[in-house]
PAKOLTOR-188398 format. One record per atom (N, C-alpha, C, O): residue number from 0; residue in one letter; x, y, z. Coordinates in steps of 0.05 Angstrom, whole numbers. Layout:
N
(r NUM, 'a', (X, Y, Z))
...
***
This chain:
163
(r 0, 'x', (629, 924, 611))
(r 0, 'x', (631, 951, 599))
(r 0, 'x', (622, 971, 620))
(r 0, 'x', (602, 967, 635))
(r 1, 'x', (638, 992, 621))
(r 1, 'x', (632, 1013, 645))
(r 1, 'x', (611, 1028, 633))
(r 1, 'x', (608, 1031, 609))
(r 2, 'x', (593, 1039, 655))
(r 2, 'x', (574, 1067, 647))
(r 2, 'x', (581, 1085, 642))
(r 2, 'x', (597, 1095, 658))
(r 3, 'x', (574, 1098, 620))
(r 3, 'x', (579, 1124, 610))
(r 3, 'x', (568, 1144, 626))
(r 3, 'x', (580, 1165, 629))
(r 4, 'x', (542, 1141, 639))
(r 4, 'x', (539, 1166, 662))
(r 4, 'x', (559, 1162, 688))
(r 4, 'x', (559, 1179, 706))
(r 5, 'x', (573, 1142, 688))
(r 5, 'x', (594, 1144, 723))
(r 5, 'x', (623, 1152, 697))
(r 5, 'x', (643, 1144, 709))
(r 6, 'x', (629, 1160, 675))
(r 6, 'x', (658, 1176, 665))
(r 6, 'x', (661, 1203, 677))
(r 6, 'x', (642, 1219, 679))
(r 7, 'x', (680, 1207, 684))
(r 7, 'x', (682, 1235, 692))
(r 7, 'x', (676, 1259, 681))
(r 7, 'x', (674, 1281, 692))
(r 8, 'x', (671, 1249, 640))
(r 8, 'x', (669, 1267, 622))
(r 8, 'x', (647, 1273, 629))
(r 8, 'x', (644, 1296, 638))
(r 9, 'x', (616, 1249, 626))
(r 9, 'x', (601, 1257, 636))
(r 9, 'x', (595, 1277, 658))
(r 9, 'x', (584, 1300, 658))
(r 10, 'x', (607, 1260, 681))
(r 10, 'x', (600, 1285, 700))
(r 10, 'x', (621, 1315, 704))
(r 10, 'x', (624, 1327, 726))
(r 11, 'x', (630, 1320, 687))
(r 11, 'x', (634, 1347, 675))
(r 11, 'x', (620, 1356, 661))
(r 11, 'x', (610, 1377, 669))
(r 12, 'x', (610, 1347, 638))
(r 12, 'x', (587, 1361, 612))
(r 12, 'x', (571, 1366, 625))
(r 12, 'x', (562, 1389, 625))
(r 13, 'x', (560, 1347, 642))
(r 13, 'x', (521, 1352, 650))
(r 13, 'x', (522, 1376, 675))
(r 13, 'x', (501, 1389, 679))
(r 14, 'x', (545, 1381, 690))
(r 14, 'x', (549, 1387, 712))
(r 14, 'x', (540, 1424, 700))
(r 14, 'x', (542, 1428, 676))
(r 15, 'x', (534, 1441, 713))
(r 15, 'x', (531, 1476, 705))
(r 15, 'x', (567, 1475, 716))
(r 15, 'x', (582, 1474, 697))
(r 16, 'x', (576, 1475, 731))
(r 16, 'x', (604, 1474, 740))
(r 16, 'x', (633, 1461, 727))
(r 16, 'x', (632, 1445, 709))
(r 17, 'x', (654, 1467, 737))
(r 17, 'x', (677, 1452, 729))
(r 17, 'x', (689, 1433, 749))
(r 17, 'x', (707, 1438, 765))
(r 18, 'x', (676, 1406, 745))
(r 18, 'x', (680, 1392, 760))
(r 18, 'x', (710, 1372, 760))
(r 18, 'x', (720, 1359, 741))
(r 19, 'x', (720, 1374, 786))
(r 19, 'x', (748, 1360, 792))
(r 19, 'x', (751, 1337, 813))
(r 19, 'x', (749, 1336, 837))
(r 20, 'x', (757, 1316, 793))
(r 20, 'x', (748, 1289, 814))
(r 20, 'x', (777, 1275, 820))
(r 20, 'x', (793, 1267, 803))
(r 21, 'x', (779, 1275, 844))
(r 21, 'x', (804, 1265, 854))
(r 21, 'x', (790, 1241, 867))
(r 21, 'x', (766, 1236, 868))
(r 22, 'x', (818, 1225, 878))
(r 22, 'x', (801, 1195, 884))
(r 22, 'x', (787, 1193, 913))
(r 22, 'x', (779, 1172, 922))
(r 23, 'x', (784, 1217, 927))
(r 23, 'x', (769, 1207, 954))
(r 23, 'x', (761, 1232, 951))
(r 23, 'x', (758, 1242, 974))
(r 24, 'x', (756, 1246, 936))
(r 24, 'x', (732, 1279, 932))
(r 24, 'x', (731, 1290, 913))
(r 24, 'x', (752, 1300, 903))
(r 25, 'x', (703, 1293, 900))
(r 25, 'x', (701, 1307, 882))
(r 25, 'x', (688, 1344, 882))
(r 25, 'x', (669, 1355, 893))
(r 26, 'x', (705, 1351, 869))
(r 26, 'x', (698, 1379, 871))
(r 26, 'x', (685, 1394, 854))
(r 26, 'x', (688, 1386, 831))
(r 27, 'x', (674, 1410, 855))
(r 27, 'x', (650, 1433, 827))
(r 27, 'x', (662, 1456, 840))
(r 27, 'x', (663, 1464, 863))
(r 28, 'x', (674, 1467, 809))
(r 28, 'x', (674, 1499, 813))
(r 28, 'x', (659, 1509, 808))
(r 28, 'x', (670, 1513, 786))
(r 29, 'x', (629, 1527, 804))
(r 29, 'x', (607, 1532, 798))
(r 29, 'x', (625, 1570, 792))
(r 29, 'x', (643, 1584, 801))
(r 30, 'x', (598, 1570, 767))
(r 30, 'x', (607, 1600, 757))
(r 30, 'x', (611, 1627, 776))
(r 30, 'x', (623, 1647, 768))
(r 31, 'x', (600, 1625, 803))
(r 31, 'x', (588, 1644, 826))
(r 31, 'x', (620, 1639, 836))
(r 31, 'x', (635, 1659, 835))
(r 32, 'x', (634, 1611, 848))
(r 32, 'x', (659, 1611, 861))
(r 32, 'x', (676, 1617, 837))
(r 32, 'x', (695, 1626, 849))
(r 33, 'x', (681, 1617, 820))
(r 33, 'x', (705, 1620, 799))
(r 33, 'x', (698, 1653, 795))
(r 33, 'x', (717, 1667, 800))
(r 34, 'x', (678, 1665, 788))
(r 34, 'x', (677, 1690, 790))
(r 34, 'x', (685, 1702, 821))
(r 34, 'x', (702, 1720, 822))
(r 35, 'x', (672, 1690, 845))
(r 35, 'x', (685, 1702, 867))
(r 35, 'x', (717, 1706, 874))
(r 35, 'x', (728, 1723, 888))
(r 36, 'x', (727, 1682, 860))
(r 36, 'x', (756, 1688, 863))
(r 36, 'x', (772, 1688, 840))
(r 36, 'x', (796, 1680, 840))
(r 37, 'x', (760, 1696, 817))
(r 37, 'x', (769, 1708, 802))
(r 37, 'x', (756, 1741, 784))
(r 37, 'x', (745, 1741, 762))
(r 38, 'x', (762, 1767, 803))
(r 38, 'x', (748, 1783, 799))
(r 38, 'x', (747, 1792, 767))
(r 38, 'x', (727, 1797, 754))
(r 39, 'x', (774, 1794, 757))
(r 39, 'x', (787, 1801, 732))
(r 39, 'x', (775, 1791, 714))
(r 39, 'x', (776, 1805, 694))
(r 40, 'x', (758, 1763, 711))
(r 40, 'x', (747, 1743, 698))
(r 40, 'x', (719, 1748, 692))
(r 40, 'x', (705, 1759, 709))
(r 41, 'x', (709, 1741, 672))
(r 41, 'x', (680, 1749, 664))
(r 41, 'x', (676, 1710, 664))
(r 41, 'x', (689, 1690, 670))
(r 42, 'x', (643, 1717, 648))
(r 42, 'x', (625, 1691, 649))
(r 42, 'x', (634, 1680, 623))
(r 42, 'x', (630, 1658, 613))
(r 43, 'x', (648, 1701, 616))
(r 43, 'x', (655, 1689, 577))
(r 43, 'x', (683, 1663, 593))
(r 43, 'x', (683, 1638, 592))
(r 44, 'x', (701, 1680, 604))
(r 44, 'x', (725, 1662, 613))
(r 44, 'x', (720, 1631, 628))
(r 44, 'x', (733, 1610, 624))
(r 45, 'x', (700, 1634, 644))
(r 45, 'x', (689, 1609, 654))
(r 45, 'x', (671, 1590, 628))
(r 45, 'x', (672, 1565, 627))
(r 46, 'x', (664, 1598, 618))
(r 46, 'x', (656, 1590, 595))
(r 46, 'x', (676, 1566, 576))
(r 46, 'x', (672, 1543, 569))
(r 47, 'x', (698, 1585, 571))
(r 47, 'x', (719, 1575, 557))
(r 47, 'x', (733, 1557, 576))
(r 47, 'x', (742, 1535, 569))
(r 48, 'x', (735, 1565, 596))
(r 48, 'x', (749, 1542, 615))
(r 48, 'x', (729, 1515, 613))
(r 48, 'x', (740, 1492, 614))
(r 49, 'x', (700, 1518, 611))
(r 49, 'x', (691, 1501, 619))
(r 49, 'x', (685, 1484, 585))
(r 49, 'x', (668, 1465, 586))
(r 50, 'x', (694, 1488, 565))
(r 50, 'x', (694, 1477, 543))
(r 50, 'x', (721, 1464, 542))
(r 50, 'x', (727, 1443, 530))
(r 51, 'x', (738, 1482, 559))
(r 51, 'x', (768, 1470, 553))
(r 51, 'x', (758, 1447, 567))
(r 51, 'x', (749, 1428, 555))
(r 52, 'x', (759, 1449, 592))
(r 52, 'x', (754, 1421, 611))
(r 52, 'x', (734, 1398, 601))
(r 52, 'x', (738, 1376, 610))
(r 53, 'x', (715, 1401, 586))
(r 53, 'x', (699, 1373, 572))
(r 53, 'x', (718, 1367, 547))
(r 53, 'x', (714, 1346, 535))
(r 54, 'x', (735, 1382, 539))
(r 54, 'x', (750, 1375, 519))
(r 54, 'x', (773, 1348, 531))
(r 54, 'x', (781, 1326, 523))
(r 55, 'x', (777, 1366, 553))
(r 55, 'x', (804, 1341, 564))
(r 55, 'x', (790, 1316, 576))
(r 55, 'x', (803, 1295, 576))
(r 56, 'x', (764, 1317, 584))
(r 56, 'x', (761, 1301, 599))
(r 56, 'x', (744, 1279, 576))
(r 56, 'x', (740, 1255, 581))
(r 57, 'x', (736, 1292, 552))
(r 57, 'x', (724, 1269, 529))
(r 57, 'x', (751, 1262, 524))
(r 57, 'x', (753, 1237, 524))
(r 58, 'x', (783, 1276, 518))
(r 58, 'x', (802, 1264, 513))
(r 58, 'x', (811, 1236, 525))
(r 58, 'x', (816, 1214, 515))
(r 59, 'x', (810, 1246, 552))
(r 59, 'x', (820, 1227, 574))
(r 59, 'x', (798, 1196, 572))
(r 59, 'x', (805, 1172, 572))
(r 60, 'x', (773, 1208, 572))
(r 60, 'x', (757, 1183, 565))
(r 60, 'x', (759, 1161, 546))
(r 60, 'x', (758, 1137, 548))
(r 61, 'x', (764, 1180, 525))
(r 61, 'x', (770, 1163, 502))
(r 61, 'x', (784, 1147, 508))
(r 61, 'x', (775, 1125, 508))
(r 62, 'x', (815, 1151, 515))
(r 62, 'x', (832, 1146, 513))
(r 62, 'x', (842, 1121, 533))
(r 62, 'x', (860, 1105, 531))
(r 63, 'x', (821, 1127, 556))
(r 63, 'x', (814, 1097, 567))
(r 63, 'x', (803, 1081, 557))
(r 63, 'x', (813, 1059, 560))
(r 64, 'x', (776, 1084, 541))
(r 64, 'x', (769, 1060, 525))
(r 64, 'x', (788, 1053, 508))
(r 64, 'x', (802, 1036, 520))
(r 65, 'x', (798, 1058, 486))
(r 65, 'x', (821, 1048, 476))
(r 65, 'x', (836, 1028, 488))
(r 65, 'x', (840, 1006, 478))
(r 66, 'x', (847, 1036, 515))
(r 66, 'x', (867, 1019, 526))
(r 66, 'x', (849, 1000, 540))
(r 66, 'x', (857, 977, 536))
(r 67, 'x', (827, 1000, 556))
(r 67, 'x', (809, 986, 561))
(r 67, 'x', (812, 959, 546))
(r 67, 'x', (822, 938, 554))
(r 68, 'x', (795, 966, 518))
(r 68, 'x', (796, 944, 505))
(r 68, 'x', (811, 932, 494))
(r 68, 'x', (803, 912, 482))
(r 69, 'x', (833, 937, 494))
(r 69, 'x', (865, 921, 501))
(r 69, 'x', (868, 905, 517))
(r 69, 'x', (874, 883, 509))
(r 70, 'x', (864, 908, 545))
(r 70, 'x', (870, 900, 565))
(r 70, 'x', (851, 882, 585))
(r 70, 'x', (858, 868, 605))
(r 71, 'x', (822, 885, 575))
(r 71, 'x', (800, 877, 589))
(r 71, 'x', (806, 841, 594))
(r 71, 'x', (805, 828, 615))
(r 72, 'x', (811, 832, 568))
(r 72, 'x', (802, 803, 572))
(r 72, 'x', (821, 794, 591))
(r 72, 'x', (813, 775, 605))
(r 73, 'x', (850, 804, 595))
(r 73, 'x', (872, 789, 619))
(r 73, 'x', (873, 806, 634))
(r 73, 'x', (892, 799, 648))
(r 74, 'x', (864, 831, 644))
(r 74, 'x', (866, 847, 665))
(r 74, 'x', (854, 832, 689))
(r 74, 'x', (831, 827, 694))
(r 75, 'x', (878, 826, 704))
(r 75, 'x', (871, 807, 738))
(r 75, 'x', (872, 780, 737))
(r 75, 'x', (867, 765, 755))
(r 76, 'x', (880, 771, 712))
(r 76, 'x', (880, 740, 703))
(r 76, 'x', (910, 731, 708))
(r 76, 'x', (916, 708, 700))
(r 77, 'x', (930, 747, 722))
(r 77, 'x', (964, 734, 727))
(r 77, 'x', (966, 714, 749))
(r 77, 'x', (981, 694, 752))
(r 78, 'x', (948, 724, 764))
(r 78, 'x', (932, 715, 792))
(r 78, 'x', (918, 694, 792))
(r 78, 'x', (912, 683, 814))
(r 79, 'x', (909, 681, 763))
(r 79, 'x', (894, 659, 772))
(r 79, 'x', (912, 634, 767))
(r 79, 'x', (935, 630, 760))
(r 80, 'x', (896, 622, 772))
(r 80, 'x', (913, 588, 776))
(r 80, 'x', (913, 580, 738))
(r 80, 'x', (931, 571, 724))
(r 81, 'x', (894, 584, 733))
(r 81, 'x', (886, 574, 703))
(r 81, 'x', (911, 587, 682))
(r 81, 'x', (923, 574, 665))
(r 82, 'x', (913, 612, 687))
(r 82, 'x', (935, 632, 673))
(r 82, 'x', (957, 627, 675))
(r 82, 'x', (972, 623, 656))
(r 83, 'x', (967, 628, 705))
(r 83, 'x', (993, 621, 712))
(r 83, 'x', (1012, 603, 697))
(r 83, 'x', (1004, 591, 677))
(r 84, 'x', (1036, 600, 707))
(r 84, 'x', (1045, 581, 687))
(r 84, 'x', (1070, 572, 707))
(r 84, 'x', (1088, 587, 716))
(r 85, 'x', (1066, 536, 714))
(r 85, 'x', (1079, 530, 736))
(r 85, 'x', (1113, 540, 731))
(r 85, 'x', (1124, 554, 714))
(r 86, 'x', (1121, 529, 751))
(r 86, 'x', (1151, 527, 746))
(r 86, 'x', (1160, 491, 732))
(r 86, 'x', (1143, 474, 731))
(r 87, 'x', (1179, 488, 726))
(r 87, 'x', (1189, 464, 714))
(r 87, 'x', (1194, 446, 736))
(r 87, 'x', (1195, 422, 729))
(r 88, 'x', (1199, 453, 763))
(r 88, 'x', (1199, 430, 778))
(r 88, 'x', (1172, 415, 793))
(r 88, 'x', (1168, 394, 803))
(r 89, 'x', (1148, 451, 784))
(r 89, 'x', (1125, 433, 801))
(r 89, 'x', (1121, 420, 773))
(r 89, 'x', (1114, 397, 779))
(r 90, 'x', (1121, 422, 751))
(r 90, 'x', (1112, 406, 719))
(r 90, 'x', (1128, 370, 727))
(r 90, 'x', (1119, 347, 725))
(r 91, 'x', (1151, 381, 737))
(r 91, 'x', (1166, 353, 731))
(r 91, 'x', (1155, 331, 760))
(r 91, 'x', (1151, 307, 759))
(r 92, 'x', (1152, 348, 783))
(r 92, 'x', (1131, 339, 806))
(r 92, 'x', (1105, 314, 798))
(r 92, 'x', (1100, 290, 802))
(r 93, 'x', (1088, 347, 778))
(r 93, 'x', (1063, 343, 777))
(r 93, 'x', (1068, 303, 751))
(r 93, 'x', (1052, 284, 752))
(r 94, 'x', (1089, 303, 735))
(r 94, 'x', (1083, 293, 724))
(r 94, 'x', (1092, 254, 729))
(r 94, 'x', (1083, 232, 722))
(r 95, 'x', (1111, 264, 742))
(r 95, 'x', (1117, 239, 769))
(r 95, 'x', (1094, 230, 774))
(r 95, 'x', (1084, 213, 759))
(r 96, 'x', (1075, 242, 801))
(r 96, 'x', (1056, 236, 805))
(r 96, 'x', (1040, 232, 798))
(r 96, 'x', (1027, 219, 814))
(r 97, 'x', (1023, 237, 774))
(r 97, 'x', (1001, 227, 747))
(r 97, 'x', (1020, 200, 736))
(r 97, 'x', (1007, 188, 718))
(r 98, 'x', (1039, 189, 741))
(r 98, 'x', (1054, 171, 735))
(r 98, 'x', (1057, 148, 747))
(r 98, 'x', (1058, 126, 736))
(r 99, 'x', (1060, 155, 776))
(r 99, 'x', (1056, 135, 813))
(r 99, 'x', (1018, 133, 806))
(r 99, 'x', (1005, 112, 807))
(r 100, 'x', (1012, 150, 802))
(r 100, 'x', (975, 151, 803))
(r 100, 'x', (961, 125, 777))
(r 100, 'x', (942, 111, 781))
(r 101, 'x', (977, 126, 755))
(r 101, 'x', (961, 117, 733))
(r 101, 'x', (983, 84, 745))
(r 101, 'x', (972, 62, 746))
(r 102, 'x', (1005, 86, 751))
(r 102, 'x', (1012, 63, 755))
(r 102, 'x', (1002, 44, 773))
(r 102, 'x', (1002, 20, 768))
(r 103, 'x', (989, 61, 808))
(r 103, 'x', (968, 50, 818))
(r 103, 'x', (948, 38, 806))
(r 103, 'x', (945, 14, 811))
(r 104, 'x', (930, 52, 789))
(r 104, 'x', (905, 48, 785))
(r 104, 'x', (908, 21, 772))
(r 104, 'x', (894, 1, 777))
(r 105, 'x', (936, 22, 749))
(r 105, 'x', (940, -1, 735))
(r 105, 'x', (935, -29, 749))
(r 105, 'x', (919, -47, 743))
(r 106, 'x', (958, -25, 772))
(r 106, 'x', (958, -45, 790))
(r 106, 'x', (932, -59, 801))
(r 106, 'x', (925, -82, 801))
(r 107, 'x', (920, -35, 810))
(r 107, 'x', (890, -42, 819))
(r 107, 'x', (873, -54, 798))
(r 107, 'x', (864, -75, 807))
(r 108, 'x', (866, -52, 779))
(r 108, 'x', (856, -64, 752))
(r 108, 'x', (860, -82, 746))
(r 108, 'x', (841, -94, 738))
(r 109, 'x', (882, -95, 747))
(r 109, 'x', (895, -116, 746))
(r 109, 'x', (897, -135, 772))
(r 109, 'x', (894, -159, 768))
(r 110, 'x', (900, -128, 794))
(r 110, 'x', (897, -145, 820))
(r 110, 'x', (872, -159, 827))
(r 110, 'x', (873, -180, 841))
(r 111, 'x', (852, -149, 820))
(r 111, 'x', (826, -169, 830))
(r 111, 'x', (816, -156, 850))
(r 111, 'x', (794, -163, 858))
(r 112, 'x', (825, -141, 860))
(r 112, 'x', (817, -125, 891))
(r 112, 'x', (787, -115, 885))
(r 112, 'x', (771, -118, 903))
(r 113, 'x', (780, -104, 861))
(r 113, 'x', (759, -86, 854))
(r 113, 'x', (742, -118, 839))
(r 113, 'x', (750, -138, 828))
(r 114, 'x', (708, -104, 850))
(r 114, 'x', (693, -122, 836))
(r 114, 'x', (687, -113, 804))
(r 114, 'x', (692, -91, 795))
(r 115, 'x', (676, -132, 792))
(r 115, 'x', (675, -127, 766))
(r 115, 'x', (656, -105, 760))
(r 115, 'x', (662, -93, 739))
(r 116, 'x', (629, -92, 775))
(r 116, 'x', (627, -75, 771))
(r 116, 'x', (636, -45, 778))
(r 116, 'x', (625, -24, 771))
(r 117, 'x', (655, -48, 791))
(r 117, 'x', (665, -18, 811))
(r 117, 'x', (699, -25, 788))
(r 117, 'x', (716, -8, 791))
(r 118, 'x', (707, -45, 769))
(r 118, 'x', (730, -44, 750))
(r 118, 'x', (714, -35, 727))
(r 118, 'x', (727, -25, 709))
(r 119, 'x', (692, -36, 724))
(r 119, 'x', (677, -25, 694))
(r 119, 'x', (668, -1, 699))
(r 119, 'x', (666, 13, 678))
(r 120, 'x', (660, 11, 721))
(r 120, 'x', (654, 40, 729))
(r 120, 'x', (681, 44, 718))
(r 120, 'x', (690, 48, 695))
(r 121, 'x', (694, 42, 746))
(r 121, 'x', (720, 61, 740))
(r 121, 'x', (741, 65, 719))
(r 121, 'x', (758, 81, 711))
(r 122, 'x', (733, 42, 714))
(r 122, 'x', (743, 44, 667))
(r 122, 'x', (730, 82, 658))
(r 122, 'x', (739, 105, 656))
(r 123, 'x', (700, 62, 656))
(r 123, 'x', (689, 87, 643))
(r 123, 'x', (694, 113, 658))
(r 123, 'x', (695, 133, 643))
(r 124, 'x', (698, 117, 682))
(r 124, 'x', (693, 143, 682))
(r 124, 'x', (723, 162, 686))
(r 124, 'x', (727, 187, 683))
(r 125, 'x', (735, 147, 691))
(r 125, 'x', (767, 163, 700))
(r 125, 'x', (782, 161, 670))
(r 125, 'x', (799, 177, 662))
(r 126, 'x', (771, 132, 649))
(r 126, 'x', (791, 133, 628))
(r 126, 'x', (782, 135, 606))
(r 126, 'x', (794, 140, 585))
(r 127, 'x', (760, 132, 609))
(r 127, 'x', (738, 144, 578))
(r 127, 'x', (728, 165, 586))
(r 127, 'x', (718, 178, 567))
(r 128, 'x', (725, 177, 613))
(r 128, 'x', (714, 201, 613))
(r 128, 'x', (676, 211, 612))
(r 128, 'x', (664, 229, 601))
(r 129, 'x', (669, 192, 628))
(r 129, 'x', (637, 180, 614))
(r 129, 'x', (635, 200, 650))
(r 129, 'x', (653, 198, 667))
(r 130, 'x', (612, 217, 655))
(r 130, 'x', (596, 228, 686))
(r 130, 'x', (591, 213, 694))
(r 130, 'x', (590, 192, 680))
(r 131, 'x', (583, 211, 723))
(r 131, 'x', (566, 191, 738))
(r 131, 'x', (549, 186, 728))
(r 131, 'x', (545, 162, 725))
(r 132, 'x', (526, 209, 715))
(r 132, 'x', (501, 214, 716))
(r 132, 'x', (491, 190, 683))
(r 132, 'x', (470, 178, 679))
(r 133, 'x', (516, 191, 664))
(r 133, 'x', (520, 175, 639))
(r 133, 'x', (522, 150, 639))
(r 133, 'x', (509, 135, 625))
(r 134, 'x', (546, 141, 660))
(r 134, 'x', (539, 116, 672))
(r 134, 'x', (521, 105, 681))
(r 134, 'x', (517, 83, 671))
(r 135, 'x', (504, 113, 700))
(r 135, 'x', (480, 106, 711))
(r 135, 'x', (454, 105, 689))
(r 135, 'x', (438, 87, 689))
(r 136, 'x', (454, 125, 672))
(r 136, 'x', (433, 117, 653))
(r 136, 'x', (445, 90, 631))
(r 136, 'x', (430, 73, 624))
(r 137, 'x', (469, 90, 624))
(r 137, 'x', (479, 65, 603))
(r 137, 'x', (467, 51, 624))
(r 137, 'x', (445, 46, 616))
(r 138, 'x', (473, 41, 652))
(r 138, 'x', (468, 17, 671))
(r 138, 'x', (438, 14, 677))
(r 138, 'x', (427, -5, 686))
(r 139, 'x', (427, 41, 670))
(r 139, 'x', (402, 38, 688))
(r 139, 'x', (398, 32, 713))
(r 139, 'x', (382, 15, 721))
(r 140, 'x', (414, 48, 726))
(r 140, 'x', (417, 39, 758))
(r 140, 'x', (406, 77, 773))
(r 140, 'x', (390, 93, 764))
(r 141, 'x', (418, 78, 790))
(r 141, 'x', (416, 97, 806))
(r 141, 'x', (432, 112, 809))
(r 141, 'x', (446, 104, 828))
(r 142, 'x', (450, 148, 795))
(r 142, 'x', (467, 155, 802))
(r 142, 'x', (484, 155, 822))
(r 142, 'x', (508, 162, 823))
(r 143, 'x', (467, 144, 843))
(r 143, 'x', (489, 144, 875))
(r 143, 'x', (494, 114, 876))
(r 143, 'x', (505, 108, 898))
(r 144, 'x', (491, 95, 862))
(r 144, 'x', (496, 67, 865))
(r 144, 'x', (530, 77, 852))
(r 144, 'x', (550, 75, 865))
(r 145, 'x', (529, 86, 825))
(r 145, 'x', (551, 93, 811))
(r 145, 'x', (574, 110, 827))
(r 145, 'x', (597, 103, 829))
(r 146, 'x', (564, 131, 836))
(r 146, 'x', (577, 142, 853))
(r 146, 'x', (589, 118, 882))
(r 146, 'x', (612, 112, 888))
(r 147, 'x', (573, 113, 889))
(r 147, 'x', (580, 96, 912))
(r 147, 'x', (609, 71, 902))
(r 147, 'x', (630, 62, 909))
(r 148, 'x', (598, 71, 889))
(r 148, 'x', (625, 43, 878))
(r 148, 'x', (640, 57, 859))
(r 148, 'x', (652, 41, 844))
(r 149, 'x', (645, 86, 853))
(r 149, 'x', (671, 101, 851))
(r 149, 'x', (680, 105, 874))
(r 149, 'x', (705, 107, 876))
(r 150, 'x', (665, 109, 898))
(r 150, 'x', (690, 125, 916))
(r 150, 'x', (695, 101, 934))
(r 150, 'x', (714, 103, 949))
(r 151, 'x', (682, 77, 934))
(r 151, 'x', (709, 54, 938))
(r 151, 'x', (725, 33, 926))
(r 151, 'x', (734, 11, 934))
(r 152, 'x', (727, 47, 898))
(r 152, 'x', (753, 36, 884))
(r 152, 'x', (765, 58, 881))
(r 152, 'x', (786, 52, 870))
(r 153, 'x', (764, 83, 885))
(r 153, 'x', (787, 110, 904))
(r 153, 'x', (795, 98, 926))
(r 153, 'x', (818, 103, 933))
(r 154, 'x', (781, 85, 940))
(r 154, 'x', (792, 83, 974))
(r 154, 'x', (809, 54, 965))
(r 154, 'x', (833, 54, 970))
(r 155, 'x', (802, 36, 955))
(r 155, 'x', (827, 17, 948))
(r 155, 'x', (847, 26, 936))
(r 155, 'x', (869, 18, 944))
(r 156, 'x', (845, 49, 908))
(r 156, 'x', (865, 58, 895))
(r 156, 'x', (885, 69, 921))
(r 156, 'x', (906, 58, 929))
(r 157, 'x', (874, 90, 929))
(r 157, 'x', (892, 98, 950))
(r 157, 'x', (911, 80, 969))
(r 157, 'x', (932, 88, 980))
(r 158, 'x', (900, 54, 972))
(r 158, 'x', (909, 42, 997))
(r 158, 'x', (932, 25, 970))
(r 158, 'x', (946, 8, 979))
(r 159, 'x', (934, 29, 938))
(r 159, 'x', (950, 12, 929))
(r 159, 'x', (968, 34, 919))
(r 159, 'x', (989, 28, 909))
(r 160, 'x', (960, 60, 920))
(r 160, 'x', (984, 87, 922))
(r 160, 'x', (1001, 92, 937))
(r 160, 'x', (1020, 106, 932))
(r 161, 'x', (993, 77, 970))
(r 161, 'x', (1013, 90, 988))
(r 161, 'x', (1026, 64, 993))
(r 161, 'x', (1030, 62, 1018))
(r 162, 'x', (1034, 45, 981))
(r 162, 'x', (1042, 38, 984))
(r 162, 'x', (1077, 30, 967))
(r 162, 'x', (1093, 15, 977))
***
């Protein structure tokens, strides 16, 4: 949520002047310069100008919050990876390969390559979905024992992916 003292309305109301904020300078007309170059003009006319001007500028404010809160929760979100939305060939890519991947692992599970505890890790944690940190307390072992004998039944998986 933005501050209400950085709105422009604000800094028009609080300002003695008629303040004009463009994006690289802001300007104050103060009653002394609007009277200097406007001789014809009294303090009543600056007055009214300067009611007109908090009028437009509470308008204008408003009228950003409104759309604000429309727009806040996906404003800059087209851009992320999470939002996006692939194309059908990286989908049909992506789903190949989760396919070559689960068919590896199969293989590997099944081959004997992996010891029985680095095939019961990697059960639990890639297909039941169990943390390292979960495993290691069910085992009572040491999170980096767990860790350690996941990342070499990855390095066998891999060596039965590329092939």
């Amino acid at each position: 949520m933005r501050n209400y003292k950085d709105s422009d309305y604000a800094l028009n109301k609080y300002s003695e002047g008629i303040v004009y904020k463009f994006t690289d300078v802001t300007i104050e007309v103060t009653l002394e310069d609007y009277l200097r170059d406007n001789p014809d003009k009294t303090e009543a006319d600056f007055m009214e100008l300067k009611t007109l001007s908090d009028e437009i500028y509470y308008q204008q404010d408003r009228q950003e919050q409104r759309t604000s809160r429309l727009n806040v929760s996906i404003n800059g979100l087209e851009e992320t990876e999470k939002v996006a939305t692939p194309s059908v060939d990286t989908l049909l890519l992506q789903k190949e390969e989760e396919e070559n991947v689960l068919e590896a692992a199969y293989q590997l599970l099944h081959s004997g390559k992996l010891t029985p505890i680095q095939k019961r890790r990697f059960i639990q944690h890639y297909f039941q979905g169990l943390s390292i940190r979960e495993i290691a307390r069910r085992e009572g072992v040491h999170q980096r024992a767990v860790w350690d004998s996941l990342r070499w039944a990855e390095k066998k998986l891999k060596k039965f992916y590329k092939r």
